[in-house]
N, C-alpha and C positions, 0 to 999 in steps of 0.2 A: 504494500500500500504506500509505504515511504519514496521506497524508488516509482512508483507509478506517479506519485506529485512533484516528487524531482523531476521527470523528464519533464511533465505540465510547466513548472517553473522554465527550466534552461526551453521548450518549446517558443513559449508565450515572450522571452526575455531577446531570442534571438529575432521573434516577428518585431520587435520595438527597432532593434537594432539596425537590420534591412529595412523598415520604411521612414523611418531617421535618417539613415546615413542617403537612402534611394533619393527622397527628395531634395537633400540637400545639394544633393551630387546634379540631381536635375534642373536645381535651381540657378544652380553654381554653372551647368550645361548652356544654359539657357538665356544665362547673360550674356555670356562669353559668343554664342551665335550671333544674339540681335548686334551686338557690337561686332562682330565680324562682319557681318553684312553693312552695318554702316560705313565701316573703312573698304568697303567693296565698291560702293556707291561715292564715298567720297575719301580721297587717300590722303586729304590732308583732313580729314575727321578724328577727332580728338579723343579719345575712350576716356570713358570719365575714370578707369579706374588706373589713370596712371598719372600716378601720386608726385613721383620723383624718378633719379634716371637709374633708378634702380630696381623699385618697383613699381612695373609698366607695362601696362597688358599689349599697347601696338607692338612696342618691340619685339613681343613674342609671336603676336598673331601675323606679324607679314613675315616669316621663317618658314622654313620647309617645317619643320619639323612639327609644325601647328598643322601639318595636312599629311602624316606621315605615311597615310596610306592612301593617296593618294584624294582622300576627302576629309573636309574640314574635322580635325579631332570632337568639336564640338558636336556633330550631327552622334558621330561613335558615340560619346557620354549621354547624350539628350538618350538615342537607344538602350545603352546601359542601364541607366540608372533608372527609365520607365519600369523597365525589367525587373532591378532587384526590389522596386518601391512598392508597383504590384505584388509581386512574393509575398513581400512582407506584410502589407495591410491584407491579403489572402489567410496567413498564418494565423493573424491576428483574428479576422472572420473566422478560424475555428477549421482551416484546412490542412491538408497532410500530405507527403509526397513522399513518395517512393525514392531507397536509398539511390536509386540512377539519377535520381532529380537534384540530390545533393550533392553528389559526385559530379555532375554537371555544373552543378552553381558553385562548388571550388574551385574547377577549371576556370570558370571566368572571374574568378574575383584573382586568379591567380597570374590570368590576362591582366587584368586587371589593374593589380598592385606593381608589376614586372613594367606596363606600358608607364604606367605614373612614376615610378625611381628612375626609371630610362629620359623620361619627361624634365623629373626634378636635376638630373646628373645636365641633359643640355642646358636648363636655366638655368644653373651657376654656373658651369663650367665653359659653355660654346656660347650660350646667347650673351650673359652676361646680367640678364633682367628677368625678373619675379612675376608674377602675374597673378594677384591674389588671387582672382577666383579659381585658380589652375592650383594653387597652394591649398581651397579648401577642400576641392579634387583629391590632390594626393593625399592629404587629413582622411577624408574619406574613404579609399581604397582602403586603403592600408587596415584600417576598423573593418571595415567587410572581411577582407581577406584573413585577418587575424581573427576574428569572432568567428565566422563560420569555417574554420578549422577546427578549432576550439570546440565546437557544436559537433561538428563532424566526430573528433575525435573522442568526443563523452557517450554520445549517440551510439558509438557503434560503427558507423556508416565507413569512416575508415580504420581496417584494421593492425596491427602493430603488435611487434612480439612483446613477452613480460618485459624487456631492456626498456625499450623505448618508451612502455606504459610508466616504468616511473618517470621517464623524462617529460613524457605527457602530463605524468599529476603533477607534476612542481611546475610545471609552464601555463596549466589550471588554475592551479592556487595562485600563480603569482602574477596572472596575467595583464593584471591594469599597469604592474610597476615595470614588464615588461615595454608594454605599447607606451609608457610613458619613458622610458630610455629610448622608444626608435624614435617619437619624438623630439626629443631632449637631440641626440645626434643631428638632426634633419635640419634644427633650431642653428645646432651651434656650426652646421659648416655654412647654411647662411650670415651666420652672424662672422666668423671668423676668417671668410673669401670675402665677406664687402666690408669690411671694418673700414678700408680705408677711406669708404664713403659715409659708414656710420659715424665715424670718431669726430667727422666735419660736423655734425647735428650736436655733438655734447657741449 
């Protein structure tokens, strides 16, 4: 009875999680389009979300890399995250999916998270400039991709020898102070590649 209310819990905990992170990621999709289209239409159009020459959404959005498969990265996430946000308000109405369906939605959050570090590695490193709404993107992957592992691997749904099952309960129990170190990293090699532009604001 005890483990039947615990999967209800981690069930009901992970539907919050997917339609949280789905919209936000949709939201965050969504602006980043209409403002695409506006520097489509006018290329001396101004995005409102760029702040400074550091963090600056044109300078991202006219890069290849903003269209890496060959269409706008935004249309990719507007799909995405319709995706996982449905899922999740599904969950939440009290629906269930078969373990192919979870092993399916780790492949893409695994797309997912891999496309977004690939994303964050060219904005510091090649483009040179930040792009909030593409910052709360990777915020967000990275929570999908690490939650529904996490789910998976409590669940069931992926299986792992006794070695690894303790690796998996200490990476359970400690999971927020985890996700809060890949942040914390993410944090500080932004901060510590543009310092030489931060330091000019102190």
């Amino acid at each position: 009875m005890a483990k039947a209310k615990k999967e209800v819990t981690l069930h009901r905990s992970i539907g919050y999680i997917l339609a949280v992170c789905g919209v936000l990621g949709l939201l965050a999709a969504s602006v980043l389009m209409v403002e695409k289209i506006a520097i489509l239409k006018d290329p001396n159009y101004v995005p409102s979300c760029n702040l400074n020459p550091i963090i600056s959404c044109g300078s991202v959005m006219k890069t290849d890399q903003a269209s890496a498969f060959g269409v706008s990265n935004s249309i990719i996430g507007i799909i995405g995250f319709s995706v996982v946000a449905t899922i999740g308000f599904a969950i939440l109405a009290g629906a269930q999916f078969k373990r192919w369906f979870w092993l399916g939605l780790q492949v893409g959050t695994i797309f997912g998270v891999g496309f977004s570090m690939w994303l964050f590695y060219q904005g510091i490193y090649v483009i040179g400039a930040i792009c909030p709404y593409c910052a709360l993107i990777w915020v967000v992957s990275v929570a999908l991709f690490w939650y529904v592992l996490l789910y998976n691997l409590r669940i069931g749904h992926i299986k792992v020898n006794a070695k690894v099952k303790k690796l998996a309960s200490f990476v359970q129990n400690h999971h927020g102070n985890i996700l809060l170190i890949w942040f914390s990293i993410m944090f500080l090699i932004i901060l510590t590649h543009f310092w030489y532009y931060w330091s000019t604001l102190i």
